[in-house]
N, C-alpha and C positions, 0 to 999 in steps of 0.2 A: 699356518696363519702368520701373516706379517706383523711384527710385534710397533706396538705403538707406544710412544711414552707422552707424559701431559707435561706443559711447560705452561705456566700459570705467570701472567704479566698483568700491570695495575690497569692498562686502560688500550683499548683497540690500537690506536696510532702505533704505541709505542709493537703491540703486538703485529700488526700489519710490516713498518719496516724489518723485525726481526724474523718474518715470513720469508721477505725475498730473501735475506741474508741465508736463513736457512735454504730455500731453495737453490741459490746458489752454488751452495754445494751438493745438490745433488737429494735433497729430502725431498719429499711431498707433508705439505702444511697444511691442517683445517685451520683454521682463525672460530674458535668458537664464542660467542658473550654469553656469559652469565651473570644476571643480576648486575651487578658494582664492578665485574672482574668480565676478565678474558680470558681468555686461554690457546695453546698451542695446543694439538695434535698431532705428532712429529713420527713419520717411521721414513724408511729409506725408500726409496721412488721402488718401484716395481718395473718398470720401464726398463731394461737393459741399453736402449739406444737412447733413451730419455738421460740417464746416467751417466755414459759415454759423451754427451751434447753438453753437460751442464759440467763436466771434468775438463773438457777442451776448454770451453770458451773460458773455464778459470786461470788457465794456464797460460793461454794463450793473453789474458788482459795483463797478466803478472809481468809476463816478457812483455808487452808491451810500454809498462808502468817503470820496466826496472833500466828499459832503457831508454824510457824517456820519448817516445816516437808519436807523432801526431795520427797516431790510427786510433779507430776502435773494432771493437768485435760485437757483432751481431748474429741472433740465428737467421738461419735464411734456408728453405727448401729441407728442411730436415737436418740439416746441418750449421755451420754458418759459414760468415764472409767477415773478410778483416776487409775497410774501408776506411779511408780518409776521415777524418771527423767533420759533420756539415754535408757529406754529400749524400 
């Protein structure tokens, strides 16, 4: 069984942006509401190519960040595409 831990935040928004950030690197996130609260759902993707797609594209936006270049990175067909920004 894939272990899951709970990350408890004051209000959906703030839980929603901390979602993609998680998934970003590669987690899979429920977004749960309870009552007044939120909560995370947080275990590692189960996905091996899912994992592999979300490691790249970190890497990949890092170098693009660190030196400054007007691309971005996108997934695309299972994988992705580094492309101009805008197009």
């Amino acid at each position: 069984m894939t272990e899951t831990i709970r990350i408890d935040v004051p209000r959906r928004g703030l839980g929603s942006d901390l979602s993609e950030a998680l998934v970003a690197h590669g987690l899979n996130v429920e977004i749960v509401d309870e009552d007044d609260m939120c909560a995370l759902h947080v275990r590692f993707a189960d996905d091996e190519h899912e994992r592999l797609v979300e490691r790249s594209l970190l890497a990949i936006e890092a170098y693009l960040s660190d030196r400054m270049l007007p691309l971005v990175v996108q997934r695309a067909d299972g994988g992705a595409v580094v492309r101009p920004h805008g197009d």
